[in-house]
C-alpha positions as CSV (number, residue, x, y, z in Angstrom):
1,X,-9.6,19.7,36.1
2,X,-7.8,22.9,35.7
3,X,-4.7,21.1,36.1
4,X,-5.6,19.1,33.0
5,X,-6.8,21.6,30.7
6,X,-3.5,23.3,31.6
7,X,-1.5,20.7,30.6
8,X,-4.0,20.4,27.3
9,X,-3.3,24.2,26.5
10,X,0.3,23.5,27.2
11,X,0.9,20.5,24.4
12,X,-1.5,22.3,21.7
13,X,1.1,25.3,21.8
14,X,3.8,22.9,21.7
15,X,2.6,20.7,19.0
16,X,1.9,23.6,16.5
17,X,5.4,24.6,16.8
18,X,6.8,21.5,16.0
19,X,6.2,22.0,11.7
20,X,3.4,18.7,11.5
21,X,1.4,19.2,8.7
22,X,-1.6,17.2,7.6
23,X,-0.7,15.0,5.2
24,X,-4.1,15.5,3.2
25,X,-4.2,19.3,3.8
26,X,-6.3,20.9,1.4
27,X,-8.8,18.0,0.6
28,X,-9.0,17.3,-2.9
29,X,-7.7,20.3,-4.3
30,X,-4.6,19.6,-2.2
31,X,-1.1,19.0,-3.3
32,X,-1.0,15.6,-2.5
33,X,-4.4,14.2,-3.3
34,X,-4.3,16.2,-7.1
35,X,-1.0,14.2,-7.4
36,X,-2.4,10.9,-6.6
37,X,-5.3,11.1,-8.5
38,X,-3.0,12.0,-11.5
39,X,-1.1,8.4,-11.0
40,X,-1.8,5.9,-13.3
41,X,-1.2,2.2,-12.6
42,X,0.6,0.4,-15.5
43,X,-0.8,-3.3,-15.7
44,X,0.6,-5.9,-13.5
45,X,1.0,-9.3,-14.6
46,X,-0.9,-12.4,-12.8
47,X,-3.6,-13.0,-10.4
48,X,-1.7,-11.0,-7.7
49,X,-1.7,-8.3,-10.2
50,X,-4.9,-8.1,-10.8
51,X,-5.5,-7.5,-6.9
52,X,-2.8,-5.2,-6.5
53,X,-3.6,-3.1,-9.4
54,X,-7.6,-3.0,-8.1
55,X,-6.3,-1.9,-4.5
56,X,-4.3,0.7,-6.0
57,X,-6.6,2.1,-8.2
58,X,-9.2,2.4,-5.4
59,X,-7.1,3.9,-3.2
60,X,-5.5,6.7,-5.8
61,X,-8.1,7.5,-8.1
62,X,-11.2,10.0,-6.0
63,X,-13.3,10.6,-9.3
64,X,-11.2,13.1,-10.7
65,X,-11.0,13.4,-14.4
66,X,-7.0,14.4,-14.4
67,X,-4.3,14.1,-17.1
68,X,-1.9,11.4,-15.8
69,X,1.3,12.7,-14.7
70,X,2.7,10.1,-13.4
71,X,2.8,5.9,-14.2
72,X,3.1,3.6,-11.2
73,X,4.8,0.3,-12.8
74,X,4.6,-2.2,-10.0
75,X,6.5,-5.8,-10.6
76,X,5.6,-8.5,-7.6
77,X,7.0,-11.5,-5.9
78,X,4.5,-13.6,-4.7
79,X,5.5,-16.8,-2.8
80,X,4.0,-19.7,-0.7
81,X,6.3,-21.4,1.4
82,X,5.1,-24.6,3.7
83,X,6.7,-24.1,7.3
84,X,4.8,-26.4,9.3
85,X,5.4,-30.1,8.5
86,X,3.0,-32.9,10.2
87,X,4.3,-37.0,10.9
88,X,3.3,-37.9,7.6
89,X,5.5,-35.2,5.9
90,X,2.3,-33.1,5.2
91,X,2.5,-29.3,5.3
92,X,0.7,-28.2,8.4
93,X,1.1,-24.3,7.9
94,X,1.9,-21.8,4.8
95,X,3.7,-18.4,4.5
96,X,2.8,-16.4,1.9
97,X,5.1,-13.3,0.7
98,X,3.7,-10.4,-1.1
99,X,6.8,-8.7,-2.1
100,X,6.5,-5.3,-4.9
101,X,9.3,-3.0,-6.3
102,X,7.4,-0.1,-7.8
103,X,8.5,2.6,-9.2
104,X,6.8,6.1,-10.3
105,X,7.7,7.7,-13.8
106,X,7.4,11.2,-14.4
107,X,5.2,10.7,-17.9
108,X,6.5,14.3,-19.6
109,X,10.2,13.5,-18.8
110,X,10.2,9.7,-18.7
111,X,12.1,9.7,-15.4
112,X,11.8,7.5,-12.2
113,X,11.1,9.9,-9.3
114,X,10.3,7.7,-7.0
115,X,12.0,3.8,-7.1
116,X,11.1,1.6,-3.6
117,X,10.0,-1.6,-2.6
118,X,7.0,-2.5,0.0
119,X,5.9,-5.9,1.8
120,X,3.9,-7.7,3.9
121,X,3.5,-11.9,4.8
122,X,1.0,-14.0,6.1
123,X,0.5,-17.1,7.7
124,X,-2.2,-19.7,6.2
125,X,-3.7,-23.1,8.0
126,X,-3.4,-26.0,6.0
127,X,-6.4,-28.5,6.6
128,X,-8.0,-31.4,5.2
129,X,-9.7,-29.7,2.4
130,X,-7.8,-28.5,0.0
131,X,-10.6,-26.2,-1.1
132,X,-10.8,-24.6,2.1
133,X,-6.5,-24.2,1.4
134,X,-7.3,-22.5,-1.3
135,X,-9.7,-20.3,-0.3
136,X,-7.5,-19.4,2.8
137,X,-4.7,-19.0,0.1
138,X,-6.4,-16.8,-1.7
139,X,-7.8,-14.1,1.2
140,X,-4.0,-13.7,2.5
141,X,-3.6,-12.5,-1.3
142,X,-6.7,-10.0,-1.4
143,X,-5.1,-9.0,2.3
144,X,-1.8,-8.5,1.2
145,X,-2.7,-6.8,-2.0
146,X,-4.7,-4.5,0.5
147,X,-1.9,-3.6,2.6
148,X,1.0,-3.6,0.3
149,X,-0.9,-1.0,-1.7
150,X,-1.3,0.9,1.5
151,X,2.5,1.0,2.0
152,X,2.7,2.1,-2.4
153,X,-0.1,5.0,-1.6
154,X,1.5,6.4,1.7
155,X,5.0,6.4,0.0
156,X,3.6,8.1,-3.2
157,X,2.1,10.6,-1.1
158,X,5.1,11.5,0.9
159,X,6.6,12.0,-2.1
160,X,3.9,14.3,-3.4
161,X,3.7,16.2,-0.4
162,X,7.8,16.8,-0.5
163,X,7.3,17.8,-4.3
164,X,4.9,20.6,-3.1
């Protein structure tokens, strides 16, 4: 027991010399948080754009009133791809892509601070209904939207916390 908490004592003294800092330090009133709730997602075009711009917006704006700094234009690539193919030449399984370039512009200059890309893929069953392919088609978007806007968000705030 002693032995352990040693050992616990030991790492916590390591740890805070190693420069980690909490990415959301300072809670709301923190550098990064006040510079993701002063983001503002430009529209996106298409159903995949409607997704990703909800999932961004929910994940950047904390119900701050703030003057936008910044603008988050987005462009996607969404594609469905058959992989699997049955005896009749059907397509057993799908891939679907969620591919965005984003990039953030600093509204009072008009210059991209910030130009990346993010990603994710999933895999879809193709069965008998096609309703049911659909539907499936349609939660791998919502999914993807979810975590490509993830991957935007952390990025953003990296950025914002390297700004500060």
């Amino acid at each position: 027991m002693i032995r352990a908490a040693t050992l616990l004592a030991v790492s916590a003294l390591a740890l805070s010399g190693c420069g980690l800092r909490p990415l959301y330090g300072g809670g709301v009133a923190g550098p990064v948080q006040s510079t993701l709730a002063a983001v503002q997602v430009a529209p996106i075009e298409g159903e995949s754009g409607w997704f990703m711009s909800n999932a961004l917006r929910d994940r950047l704006d904390r119900g701050q009133n703030v003057t936008p700094r910044y603008r988050l234009d987005v462009r996607l690539d969404d594609r469905i791809a058959g992989l699997g193919v049955r005896r009749d030449d059907s397509v057993a399984r799908e891939r679907r892509t969620l591919r965005a370039r984003y990039q953030l512009v600093d509204l009072s200059t008009g210059a991209v601070v910030l130009d990346a890309t993010a990603g994710s893929d999933a895999g879809i069953d193709v069965v008998g209904s096609e309703y049911a392919t659909i539907a499936a088609e349609r939660t791998a978007l919502e999914r993807l939207s979810d975590i490509v806007a993830d991957q935007i968000v952390a990025r953003v705030a990296r950025f914002a916390q390297t700004q500060k």
